[in-house]
C-alpha positions in Angstrom: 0.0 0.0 0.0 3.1 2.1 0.8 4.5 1.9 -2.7 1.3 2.7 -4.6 0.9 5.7 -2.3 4.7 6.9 -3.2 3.9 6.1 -7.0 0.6 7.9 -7.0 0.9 11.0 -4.9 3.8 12.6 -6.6 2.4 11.9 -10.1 -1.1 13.7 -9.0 1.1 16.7 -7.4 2.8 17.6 -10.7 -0.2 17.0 -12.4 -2.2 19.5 -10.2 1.1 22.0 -10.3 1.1 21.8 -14.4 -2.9 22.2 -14.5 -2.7 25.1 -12.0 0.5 27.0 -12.7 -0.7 28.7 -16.2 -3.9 30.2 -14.2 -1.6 31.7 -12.0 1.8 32.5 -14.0 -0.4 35.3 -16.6 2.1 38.0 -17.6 -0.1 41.0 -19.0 -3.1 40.8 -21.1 -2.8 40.0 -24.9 -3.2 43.4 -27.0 -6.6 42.0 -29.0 -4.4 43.0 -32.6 -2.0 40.0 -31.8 -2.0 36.5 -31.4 -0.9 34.9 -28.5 2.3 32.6 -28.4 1.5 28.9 -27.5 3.3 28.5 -24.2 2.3 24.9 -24.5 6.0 23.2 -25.7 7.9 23.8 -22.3 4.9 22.0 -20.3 4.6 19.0 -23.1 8.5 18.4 -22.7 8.4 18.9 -18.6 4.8 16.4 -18.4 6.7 13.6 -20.8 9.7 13.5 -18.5 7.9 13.0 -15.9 5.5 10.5 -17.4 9.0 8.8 -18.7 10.5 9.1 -14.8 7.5 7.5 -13.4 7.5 4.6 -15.6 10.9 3.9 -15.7 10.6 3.9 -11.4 7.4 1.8 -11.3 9.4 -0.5 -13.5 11.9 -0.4 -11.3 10.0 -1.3 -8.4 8.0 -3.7 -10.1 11.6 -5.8 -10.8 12.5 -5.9 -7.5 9.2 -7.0 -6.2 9.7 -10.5 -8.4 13.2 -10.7 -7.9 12.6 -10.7 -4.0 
């Protein structure tokens, strides 16, 4: 129960941090003549790294339960 609870809790904290962060990081409004940049290729990069880390450690942990 432990283990899912480390798994789980700190893949639904950075998934609440990335949903929550661009409500509260706004610079200044967007001048209505101009489009807005897509901010949206930092967060893509920093949510498949973590979905990568988290798979490569439940792997991980899922090894060393059968080898034990």
């Amino acid at each position: 129960m432990k283990n899912k609870f480390s798994i789980i809790l700190p893949s639904f904290l950075a998934i609440i941090i990335l949903l929550v962060m661009p409500s509260i990081l706004h610079a200044q409004p967007v001048d209505p003549g101009v489009d807005p940049a897509p901010i949206d290729g930092g967060v893509s990069i920093v949510a498949a790294a973590c979905a990568g880390y988290l798979a490569r450690k439940r792997n991980v942990l899922n090894k060393k339960k059968v080898d034990k």
